[in-house]
N, C-alpha and C positions, 0 to 999 in steps of 0.2 A: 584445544577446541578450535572447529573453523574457525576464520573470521568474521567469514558470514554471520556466526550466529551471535557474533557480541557485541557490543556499543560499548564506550565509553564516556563518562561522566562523572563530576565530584557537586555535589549538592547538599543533601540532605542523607540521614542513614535509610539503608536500604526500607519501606514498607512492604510486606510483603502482602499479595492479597488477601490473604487468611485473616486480616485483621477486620474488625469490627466499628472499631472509629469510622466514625462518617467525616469526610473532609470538609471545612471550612468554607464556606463559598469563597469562589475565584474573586479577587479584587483587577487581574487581569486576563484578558484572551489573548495568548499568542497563536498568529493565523499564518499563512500565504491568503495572501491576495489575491482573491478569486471575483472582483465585479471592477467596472468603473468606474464607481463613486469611492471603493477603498483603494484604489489604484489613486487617484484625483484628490482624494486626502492626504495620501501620502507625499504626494508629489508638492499639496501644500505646505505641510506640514516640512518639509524642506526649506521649501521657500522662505516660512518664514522663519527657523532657524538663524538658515546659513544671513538671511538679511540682520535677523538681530546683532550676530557673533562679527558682522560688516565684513564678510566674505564678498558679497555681492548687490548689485546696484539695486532701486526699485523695481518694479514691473507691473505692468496693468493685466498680464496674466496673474500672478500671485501663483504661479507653478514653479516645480525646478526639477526639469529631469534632463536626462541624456541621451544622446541616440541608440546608446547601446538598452535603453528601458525599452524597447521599440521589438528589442528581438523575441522571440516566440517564446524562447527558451531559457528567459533571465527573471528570475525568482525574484517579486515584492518582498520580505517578511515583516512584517505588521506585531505590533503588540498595541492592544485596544483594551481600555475602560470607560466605562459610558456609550459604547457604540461608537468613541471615536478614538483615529487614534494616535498614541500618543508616541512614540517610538517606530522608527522602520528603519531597514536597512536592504540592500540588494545584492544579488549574487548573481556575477557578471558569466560565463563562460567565454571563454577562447573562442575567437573563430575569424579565418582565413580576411574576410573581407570589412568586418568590422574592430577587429582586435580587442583590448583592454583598454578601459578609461585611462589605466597607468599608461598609457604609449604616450601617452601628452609627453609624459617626463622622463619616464624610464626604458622606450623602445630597444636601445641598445640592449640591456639585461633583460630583457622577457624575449627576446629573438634570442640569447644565448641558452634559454630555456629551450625556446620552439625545436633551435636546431637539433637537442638532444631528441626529438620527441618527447619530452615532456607537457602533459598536459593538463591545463593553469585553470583556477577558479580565482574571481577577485571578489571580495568585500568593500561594496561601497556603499555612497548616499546613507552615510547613517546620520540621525539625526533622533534628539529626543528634546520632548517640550518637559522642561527640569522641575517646572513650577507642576506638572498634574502624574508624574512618576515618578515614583525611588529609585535612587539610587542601586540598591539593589536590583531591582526588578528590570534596571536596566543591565545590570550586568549578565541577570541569569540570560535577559532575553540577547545577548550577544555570545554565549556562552553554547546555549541551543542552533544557533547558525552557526558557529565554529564546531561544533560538531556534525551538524548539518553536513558542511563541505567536506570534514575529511574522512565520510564514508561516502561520497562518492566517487567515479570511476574516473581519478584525477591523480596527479601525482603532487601539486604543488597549490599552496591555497596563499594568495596575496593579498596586500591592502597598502593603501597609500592613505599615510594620516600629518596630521599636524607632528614636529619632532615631541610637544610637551607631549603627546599622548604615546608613545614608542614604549615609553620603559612597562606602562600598563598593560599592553598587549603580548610582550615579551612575557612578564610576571604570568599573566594569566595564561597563554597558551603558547608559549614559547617561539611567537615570532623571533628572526632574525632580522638585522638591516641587508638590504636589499638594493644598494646603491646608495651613493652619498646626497647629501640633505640639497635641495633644489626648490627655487621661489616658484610656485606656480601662477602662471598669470591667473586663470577662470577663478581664483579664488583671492587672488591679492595677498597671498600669503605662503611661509615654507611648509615644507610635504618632504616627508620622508618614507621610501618604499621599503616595508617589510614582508619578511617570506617564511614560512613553513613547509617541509617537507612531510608528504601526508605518513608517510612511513616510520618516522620519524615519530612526528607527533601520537600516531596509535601506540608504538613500543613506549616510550616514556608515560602516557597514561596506564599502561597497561601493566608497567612495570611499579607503579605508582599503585596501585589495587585500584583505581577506578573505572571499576570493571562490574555490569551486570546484565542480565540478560532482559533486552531494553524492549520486546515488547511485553514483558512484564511489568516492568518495573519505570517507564519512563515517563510514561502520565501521573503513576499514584505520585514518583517524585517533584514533579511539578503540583499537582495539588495539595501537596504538604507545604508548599509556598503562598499558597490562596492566588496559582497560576493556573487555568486551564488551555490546554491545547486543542488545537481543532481537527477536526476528523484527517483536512490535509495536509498534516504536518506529521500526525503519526503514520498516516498511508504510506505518506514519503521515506520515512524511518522502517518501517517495515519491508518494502518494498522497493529493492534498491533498481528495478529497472524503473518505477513511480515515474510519469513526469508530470510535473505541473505547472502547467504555460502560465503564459501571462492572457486573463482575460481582455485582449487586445482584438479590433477587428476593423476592417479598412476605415467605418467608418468614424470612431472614437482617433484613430491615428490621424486622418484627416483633422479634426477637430485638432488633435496637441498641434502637429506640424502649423497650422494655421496660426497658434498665438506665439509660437517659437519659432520665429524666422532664423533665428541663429542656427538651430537645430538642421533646420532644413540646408541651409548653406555647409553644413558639416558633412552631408551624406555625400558618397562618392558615387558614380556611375554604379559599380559591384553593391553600395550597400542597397541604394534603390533597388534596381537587378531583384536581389536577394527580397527584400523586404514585398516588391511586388506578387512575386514566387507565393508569399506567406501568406498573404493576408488579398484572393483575389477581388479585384473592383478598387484596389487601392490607385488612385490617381496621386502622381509623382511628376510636377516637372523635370525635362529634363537639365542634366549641370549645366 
């Protein structure tokens, strides 16, 4: 069978439509982030994580994002109960002038990528508030981005985590280490870079029977969780040219640049450049 036409995933047993069960109301919505107030939550919702876990200092923004959250084309994904919300994480892609958040640490090994043409997706900013989500519910929702990534038009899907956390990501989707273990300063803490080949990773699920034909079957599986999904996350699943920006525009980026000076002293001449390209009326001093 193409591969176009199949997804993989391990959750729940297959439902098939033909059933009559009514599902369970959703207890979560997993979304992409389509406005600036769930972009702005999330970015809280970061903040105050990574402050709790003492990764990082105070701030009278109460934000935490990167310059690489800026680009058009870097996916929020959101899991929300109560309208807010409570879990996110982001999906960085490659590109010439901005690179990967991993380049802080791992430049050498993701340039040994580039040079083959190979081309990288990263998982980061993930963070979840422990005391108002399960456990579970966070893993399905990391579970749906790891497959997320590796049907798209990518060869390699990365992440840079804490070492405690490596063996878990391995376990669940068969990351590999990725360069050896390194103190990152923006965090005050070690980071080890892990990798997956997307190739790789479809044959071993595949080989695994976790295989179904996912726009059938990829929503009822989630509402057999008391999870529901939102129109742009199946769109995206269906629809592998799909894009779905970041609701970003000159003037909400003004406003982040404005309480993250740090941000702003990161862009280089090309990322401004590029960023003004994107988003026009954007005002940019120059480096």
């Amino acid at each position: 069978m193409p591969l176009t036409s199949q997804k993989w995933q391990h959750l729940v047993p297959t439902i098939h439509a033909a059933t009559t069960a009514k599902p369970e109301p959703a207890e979560y919505e997993f979304r992409i982030a389509d406005t600036a107030q769930e972009l702005l939550q999330a970015f809280n919702l970061l903040y105050h994580e990574y402050l709790q876990a003492g990764y990082i200092p105070e701030s009278t923004s109460e934000l935490l994002f990167t310059k690489h959250h800026l680009l058009p084309n870097t996916i929020v994904f959101l899991a929300k109960a109560e309208s807010k919300v409570r879990s996110t994480a982001t999906v960085v892609r490659d590109c010439r002038e901005f690179g990967l958040p991993m380049d802080d640490l791992y430049e050498n090994e993701l340039s040994g990528l580039r040079e083959q043409g190979r081309r990288i997706l990263e998982i980061g900013s993930l963070a979840s508030d422990g005391r108002k989500v399960s456990r579970s519910a966070v893993q399905n929702f990391i579970k749906l981005i790891f497959l997320y990534c590796i049907f798209q038009d990518v060869d390699d899907v990365c992440i840079m985590v804490n070492p405690r956390h490596a063996r878990l990501y391995a376990n669940m989707f068969g990351f590999k280490p990725f360069g050896e273990q390194k103190h990152y300063p923006r965090v005050n803490a070690p980071a080890v870079a892990l990798r997956v080949e997307v190739l790789e990773a479809i044959e071993n699920l595949g080989r695994n029977g976790f295989t179904f034909t996912y726009h059938e079957h990829l929503n009822s599986r989630y509402l057999a969780l008391k999870i529901a999904l939102h129109d742009k996350i199946l769109r995206a699943f269906k629809d592998s040219g799909y894009d779905a920006p970041n609701p970003l525009d000159a003037c909400l980026i003004g406003h982040m640049l404005s309480v993250k000076d740090e941000i702003l002293q990161d862009l280089t001449l090309e990322c401004r450049t590029l960023l003004k390209g994107c988003y026009p009326g954007l005002c940019i001093e120059a480096v």
